[in-house]
C-alpha positions as CSV (number, residue, x, y, z in Angstrom):
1,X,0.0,0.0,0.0
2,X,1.2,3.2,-1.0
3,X,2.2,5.5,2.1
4,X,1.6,8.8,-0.2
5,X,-2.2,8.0,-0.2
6,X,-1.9,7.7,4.3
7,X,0.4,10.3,5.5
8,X,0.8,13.7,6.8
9,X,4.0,15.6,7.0
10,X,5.5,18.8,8.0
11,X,8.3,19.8,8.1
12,X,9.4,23.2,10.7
13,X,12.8,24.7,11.3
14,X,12.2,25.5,15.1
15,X,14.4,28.8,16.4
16,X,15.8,26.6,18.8
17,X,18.4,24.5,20.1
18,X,17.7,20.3,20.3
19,X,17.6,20.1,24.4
20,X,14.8,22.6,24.8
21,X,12.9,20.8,21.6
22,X,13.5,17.8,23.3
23,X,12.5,18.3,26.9
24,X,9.3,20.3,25.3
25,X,8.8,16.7,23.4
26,X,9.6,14.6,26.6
27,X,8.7,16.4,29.6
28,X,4.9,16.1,30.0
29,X,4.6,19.4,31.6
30,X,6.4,20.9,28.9
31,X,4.0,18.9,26.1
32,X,1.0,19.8,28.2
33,X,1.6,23.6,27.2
34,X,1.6,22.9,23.5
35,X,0.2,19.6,22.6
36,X,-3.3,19.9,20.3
37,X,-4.6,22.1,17.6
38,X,-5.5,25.6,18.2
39,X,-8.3,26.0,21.0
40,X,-7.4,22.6,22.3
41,X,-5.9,21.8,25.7
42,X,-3.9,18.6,27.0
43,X,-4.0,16.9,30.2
44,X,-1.3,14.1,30.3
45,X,-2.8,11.3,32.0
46,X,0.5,9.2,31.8
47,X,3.8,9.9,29.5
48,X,6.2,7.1,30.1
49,X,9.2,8.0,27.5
50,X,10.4,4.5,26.5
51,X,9.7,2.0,24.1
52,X,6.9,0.0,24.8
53,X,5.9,3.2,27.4
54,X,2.5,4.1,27.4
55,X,1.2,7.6,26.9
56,X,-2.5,8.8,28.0
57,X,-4.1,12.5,27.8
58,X,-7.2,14.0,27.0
59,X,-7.7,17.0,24.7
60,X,-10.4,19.1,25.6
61,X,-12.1,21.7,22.5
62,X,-12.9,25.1,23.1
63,X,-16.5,23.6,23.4
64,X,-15.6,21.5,26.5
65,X,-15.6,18.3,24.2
66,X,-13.0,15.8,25.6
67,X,-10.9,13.4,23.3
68,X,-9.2,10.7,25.2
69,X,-6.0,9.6,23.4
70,X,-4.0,6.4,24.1
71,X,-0.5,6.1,22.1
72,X,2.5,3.5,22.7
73,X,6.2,4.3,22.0
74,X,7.5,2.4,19.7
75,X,11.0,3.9,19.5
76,X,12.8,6.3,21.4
77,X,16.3,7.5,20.4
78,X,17.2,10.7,22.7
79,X,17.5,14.0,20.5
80,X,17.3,12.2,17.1
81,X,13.9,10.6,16.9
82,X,10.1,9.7,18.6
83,X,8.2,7.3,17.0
84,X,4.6,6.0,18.8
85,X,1.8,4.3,17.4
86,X,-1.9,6.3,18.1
87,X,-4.9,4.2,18.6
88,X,-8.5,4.9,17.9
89,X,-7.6,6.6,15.0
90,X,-5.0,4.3,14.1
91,X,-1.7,5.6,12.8
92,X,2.2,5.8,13.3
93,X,3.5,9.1,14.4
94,X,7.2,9.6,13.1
95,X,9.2,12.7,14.9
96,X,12.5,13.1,13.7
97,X,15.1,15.9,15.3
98,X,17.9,17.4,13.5
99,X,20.2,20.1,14.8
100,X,21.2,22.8,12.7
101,X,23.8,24.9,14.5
102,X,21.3,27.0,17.3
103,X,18.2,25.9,15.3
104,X,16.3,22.4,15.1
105,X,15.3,20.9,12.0
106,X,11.7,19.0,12.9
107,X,10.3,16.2,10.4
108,X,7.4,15.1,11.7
109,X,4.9,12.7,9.6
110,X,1.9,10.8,10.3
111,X,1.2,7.4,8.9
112,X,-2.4,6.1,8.8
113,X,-3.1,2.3,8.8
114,X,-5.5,2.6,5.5
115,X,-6.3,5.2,3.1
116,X,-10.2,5.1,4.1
117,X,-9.0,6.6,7.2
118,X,-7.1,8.3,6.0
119,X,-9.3,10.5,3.9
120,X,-11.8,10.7,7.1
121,X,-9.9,11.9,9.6
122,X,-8.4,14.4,7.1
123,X,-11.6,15.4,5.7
124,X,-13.9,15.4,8.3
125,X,-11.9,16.2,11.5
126,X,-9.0,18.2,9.3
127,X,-6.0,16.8,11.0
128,X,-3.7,18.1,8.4
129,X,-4.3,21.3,9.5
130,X,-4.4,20.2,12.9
131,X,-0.9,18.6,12.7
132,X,0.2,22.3,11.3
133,X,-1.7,23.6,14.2
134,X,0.0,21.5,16.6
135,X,3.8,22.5,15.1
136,X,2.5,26.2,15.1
137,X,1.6,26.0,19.1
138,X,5.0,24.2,19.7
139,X,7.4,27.0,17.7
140,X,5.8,29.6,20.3
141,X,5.9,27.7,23.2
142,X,9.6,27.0,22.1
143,X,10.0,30.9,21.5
144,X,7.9,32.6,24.9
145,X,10.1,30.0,27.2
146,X,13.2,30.0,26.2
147,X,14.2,31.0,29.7
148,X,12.2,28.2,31.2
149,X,14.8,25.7,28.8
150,X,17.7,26.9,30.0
151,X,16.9,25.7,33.9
Protein backbone atom coordinates (compact mmCIF):
# COMPACT_ATOMS: atom_id res chain seq x y z
CA UNK A 1 0.00 0.00 0.00
CA UNK A 2 1.22 3.24 -1.00
CA UNK A 3 2.16 5.49 2.08
CA UNK A 4 1.61 8.84 -0.17
CA UNK A 5 -2.21 8.00 -0.20
CA UNK A 6 -1.88 7.69 4.26
CA UNK A 7 0.41 10.33 5.52
CA UNK A 8 0.78 13.70 6.84
CA UNK A 9 3.96 15.57 6.96
CA UNK A 10 5.45 18.81 8.04
CA UNK A 11 8.34 19.82 8.09
CA UNK A 12 9.42 23.22 10.73
CA UNK A 13 12.77 24.68 11.33
CA UNK A 14 12.19 25.49 15.15
CA UNK A 15 14.38 28.76 16.35
CA UNK A 16 15.79 26.55 18.81
CA UNK A 17 18.44 24.50 20.06
CA UNK A 18 17.71 20.30 20.32
CA UNK A 19 17.61 20.10 24.40
CA UNK A 20 14.80 22.62 24.79
CA UNK A 21 12.91 20.75 21.60
CA UNK A 22 13.52 17.78 23.32
CA UNK A 23 12.54 18.31 26.86
CA UNK A 24 9.26 20.34 25.34
CA UNK A 25 8.83 16.71 23.43
CA UNK A 26 9.65 14.56 26.60
CA UNK A 27 8.69 16.36 29.63
CA UNK A 28 4.93 16.14 30.00
CA UNK A 29 4.58 19.43 31.60
CA UNK A 30 6.37 20.91 28.87
CA UNK A 31 3.99 18.92 26.10
CA UNK A 32 1.01 19.79 28.17
CA UNK A 33 1.60 23.64 27.23
CA UNK A 34 1.57 22.94 23.48
CA UNK A 35 0.17 19.58 22.62
CA UNK A 36 -3.26 19.87 20.34
CA UNK A 37 -4.61 22.10 17.62
CA UNK A 38 -5.52 25.60 18.21
CA UNK A 39 -8.32 25.99 20.98
CA UNK A 40 -7.37 22.61 22.26
CA UNK A 41 -5.90 21.83 25.73
CA UNK A 42 -3.94 18.63 27.01
CA UNK A 43 -3.98 16.90 30.19
CA UNK A 44 -1.30 14.12 30.33
CA UNK A 45 -2.79 11.26 32.00
CA UNK A 46 0.49 9.16 31.79
CA UNK A 47 3.78 9.86 29.54
CA UNK A 48 6.18 7.08 30.10
CA UNK A 49 9.17 7.98 27.50
CA UNK A 50 10.45 4.53 26.52
CA UNK A 51 9.74 2.00 24.15
CA UNK A 52 6.89 -0.03 24.82
CA UNK A 53 5.91 3.18 27.38
CA UNK A 54 2.48 4.05 27.36
CA UNK A 55 1.16 7.64 26.94
CA UNK A 56 -2.49 8.82 27.97
CA UNK A 57 -4.11 12.54 27.78
CA UNK A 58 -7.17 14.04 26.98
CA UNK A 59 -7.74 17.03 24.67
CA UNK A 60 -10.41 19.15 25.56
CA UNK A 61 -12.09 21.68 22.51
CA UNK A 62 -12.91 25.05 23.08
CA UNK A 63 -16.46 23.56 23.41
CA UNK A 64 -15.65 21.50 26.49
CA UNK A 65 -15.63 18.32 24.24
CA UNK A 66 -13.01 15.77 25.62
CA UNK A 67 -10.94 13.35 23.26
CA UNK A 68 -9.18 10.69 25.17
CA UNK A 69 -5.98 9.57 23.44
CA UNK A 70 -3.97 6.42 24.14
CA UNK A 71 -0.52 6.05 22.08
CA UNK A 72 2.45 3.47 22.67
CA UNK A 73 6.22 4.31 22.01
CA UNK A 74 7.54 2.42 19.72
CA UNK A 75 10.97 3.91 19.49
CA UNK A 76 12.78 6.31 21.44
CA UNK A 77 16.35 7.51 20.37
CA UNK A 78 17.24 10.68 22.69
CA UNK A 79 17.49 13.96 20.53
CA UNK A 80 17.30 12.21 17.10
CA UNK A 81 13.89 10.62 16.90
CA UNK A 82 10.05 9.74 18.60
CA UNK A 83 8.23 7.26 17.03
CA UNK A 84 4.59 5.98 18.76
CA UNK A 85 1.78 4.25 17.36
CA UNK A 86 -1.93 6.26 18.12
CA UNK A 87 -4.92 4.23 18.63
CA UNK A 88 -8.52 4.93 17.94
CA UNK A 89 -7.58 6.62 14.96
CA UNK A 90 -5.00 4.26 14.12
CA UNK A 91 -1.70 5.58 12.76
CA UNK A 92 2.17 5.77 13.33
CA UNK A 93 3.48 9.10 14.36
CA UNK A 94 7.19 9.62 13.05
CA UNK A 95 9.23 12.71 14.91
CA UNK A 96 12.48 13.11 13.70
CA UNK A 97 15.11 15.92 15.26
CA UNK A 98 17.86 17.44 13.51
CA UNK A 99 20.17 20.10 14.84
CA UNK A 100 21.17 22.78 12.73
CA UNK A 101 23.77 24.88 14.50
CA UNK A 102 21.26 26.99 17.33
CA UNK A 103 18.18 25.86 15.33
CA UNK A 104 16.31 22.35 15.08
CA UNK A 105 15.25 20.86 11.96
CA UNK A 106 11.67 18.95 12.93
CA UNK A 107 10.25 16.20 10.35
CA UNK A 108 7.36 15.10 11.66
CA UNK A 109 4.91 12.73 9.63
CA UNK A 110 1.86 10.84 10.35
CA UNK A 111 1.18 7.35 8.90
CA UNK A 112 -2.38 6.15 8.77
CA UNK A 113 -3.10 2.31 8.77
CA UNK A 114 -5.52 2.60 5.51
CA UNK A 115 -6.32 5.20 3.05
CA UNK A 116 -10.16 5.14 4.09
CA UNK A 117 -9.03 6.59 7.23
CA UNK A 118 -7.08 8.34 5.96
CA UNK A 119 -9.26 10.48 3.92
CA UNK A 120 -11.78 10.65 7.14
CA UNK A 121 -9.88 11.89 9.59
CA UNK A 122 -8.42 14.42 7.06
CA UNK A 123 -11.62 15.35 5.68
CA UNK A 124 -13.90 15.35 8.34
CA UNK A 125 -11.89 16.18 11.53
CA UNK A 126 -9.03 18.24 9.35
CA UNK A 127 -5.99 16.79 10.99
CA UNK A 128 -3.70 18.09 8.40
CA UNK A 129 -4.30 21.28 9.47
CA UNK A 130 -4.37 20.16 12.89
CA UNK A 131 -0.89 18.63 12.70
CA UNK A 132 0.24 22.33 11.29
CA UNK A 133 -1.67 23.63 14.19
CA UNK A 134 0.05 21.54 16.61
CA UNK A 135 3.81 22.51 15.09
CA UNK A 136 2.52 26.16 15.06
CA UNK A 137 1.62 26.03 19.07
CA UNK A 138 4.99 24.15 19.66
CA UNK A 139 7.38 26.97 17.70
CA UNK A 140 5.78 29.58 20.28
CA UNK A 141 5.87 27.67 23.24
CA UNK A 142 9.62 27.00 22.08
CA UNK A 143 9.98 30.93 21.49
CA UNK A 144 7.94 32.60 24.85
CA UNK A 145 10.06 29.96 27.18
CA UNK A 146 13.18 29.98 26.18
CA UNK A 147 14.18 31.00 29.73
CA UNK A 148 12.18 28.16 31.22
CA UNK A 149 14.78 25.73 28.78
CA UNK A 150 17.74 26.87 30.05
CA UNK A 151 16.94 25.75 33.88
Amino acid sequence: MEEANRSIAVKKLLPVTIDPVWKAWTNPDDIAQWWGPKGFTSTIHTMDVKPGGEWRLTMTGADGKRYLNKSMFIEIIPKEKIIFQHYNPHYAATIVFTPRGEETLLNWNMLFETVELFNTVVKVFKADEGLQQNVEKLEAYLKEGNDHFLK
